[in-house]
C-alpha positions in Angstrom: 56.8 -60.6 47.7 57.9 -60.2 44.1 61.6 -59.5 43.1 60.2 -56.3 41.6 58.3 -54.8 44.3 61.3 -55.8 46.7 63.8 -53.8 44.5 61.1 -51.1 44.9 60.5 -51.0 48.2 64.3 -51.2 48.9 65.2 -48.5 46.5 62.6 -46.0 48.3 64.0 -47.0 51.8 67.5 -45.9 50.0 66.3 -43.1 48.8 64.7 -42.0 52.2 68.6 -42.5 53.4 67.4 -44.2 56.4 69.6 -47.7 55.6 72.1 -48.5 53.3 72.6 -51.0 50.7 74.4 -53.4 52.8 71.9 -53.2 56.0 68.8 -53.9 53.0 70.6 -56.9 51.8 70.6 -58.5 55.4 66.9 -57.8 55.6 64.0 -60.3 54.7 60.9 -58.9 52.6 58.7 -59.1 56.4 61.5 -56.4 57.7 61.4 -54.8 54.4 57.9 -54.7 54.4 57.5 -53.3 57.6 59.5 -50.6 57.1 58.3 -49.5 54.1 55.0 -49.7 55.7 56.4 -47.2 59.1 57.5 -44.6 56.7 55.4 -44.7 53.2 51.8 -45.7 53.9 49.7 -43.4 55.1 46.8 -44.0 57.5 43.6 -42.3 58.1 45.6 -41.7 62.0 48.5 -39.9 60.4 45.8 -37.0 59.8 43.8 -37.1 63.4 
């Protein structure tokens, strides 16, 4: 993953207040990933 879309992803995870900076900075871009994934992306389940 891109520097940029890191800092983006970690800045919405920050935002969401679910980790802080110093959890994020311990975290590859696959965790990062993943949880951006769990609580941003939608799925066509979310509205079943």
């Amino acid at each position: 993953m891109s520097q940029v879309e890191r800092n983006t992803k970690v800045q919405k995870l920050i935002e969401l207040q679910k980790f802080n900076e110093k959890e994020i900075s311990k975290m590859t871009d696959s965790q990062i990933e993943y949880y951006h994934w769990l609580y941003f992306d939608d799925s066509v389940y979310d509205y079943m």
